[in-house]
C-alpha positions in Angstrom: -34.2 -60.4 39.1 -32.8 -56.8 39.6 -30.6 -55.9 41.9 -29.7 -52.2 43.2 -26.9 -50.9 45.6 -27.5 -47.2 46.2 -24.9 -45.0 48.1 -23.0 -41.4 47.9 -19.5 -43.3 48.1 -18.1 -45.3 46.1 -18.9 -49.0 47.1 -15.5 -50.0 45.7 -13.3 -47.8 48.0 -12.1 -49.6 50.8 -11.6 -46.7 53.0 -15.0 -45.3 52.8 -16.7 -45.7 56.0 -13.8 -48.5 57.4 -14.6 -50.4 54.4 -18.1 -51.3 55.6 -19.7 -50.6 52.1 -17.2 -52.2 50.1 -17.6 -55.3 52.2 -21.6 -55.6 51.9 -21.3 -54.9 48.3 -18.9 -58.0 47.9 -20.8 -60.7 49.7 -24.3 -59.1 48.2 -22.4 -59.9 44.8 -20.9 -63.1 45.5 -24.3 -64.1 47.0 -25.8 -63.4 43.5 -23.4 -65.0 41.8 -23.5 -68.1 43.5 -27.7 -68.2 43.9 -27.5 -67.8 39.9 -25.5 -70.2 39.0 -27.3 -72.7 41.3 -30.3 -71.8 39.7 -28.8 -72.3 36.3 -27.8 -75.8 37.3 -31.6 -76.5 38.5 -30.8 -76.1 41.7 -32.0 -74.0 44.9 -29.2 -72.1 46.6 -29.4 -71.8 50.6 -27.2 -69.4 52.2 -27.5 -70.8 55.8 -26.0 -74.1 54.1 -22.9 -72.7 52.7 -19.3 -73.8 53.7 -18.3 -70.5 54.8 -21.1 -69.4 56.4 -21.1 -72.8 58.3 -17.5 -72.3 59.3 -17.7 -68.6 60.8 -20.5 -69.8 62.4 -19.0 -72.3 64.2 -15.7 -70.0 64.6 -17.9 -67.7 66.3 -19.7 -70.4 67.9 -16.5 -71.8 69.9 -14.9 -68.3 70.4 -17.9 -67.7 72.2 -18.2 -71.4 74.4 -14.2 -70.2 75.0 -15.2 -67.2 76.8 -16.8 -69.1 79.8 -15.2 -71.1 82.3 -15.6 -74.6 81.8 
């Protein structure tokens, strides 16, 4: 598998463009990481299935419900 993250900033900076390109190039690398060793333990990863993907989605998911009038 090959992986490339092309830009004219440095991807490490924080500051560079509000952070936005440090931020995708962490969770593209964590994502890696985590489908490799998964994959090294026989195993398939799924990111819709992982614990912090499940828990923003249900942060978002009851900041959301909050915004309506019950």
């Amino acid at each position: 598998m090959k992986v490339a993250f092309a830009t004219d900033r440095d991807p490490l900076a924080v500051h560079t463009w509000s952070g936005w390109l440090f931020h995708v190039y962490r969770h593209c690398l964590l994502k890696l990481i985590k489908k490799l060793v998964y994959l090294s333990m026989g195993a398939n990863y799924h990111w819709y299935r992982d614990r912090l993907v499940v828990s923003s989605f249900g942060a978002q998911l009851e900041r959301r419900l909050g915004e309506y009038p019950s």
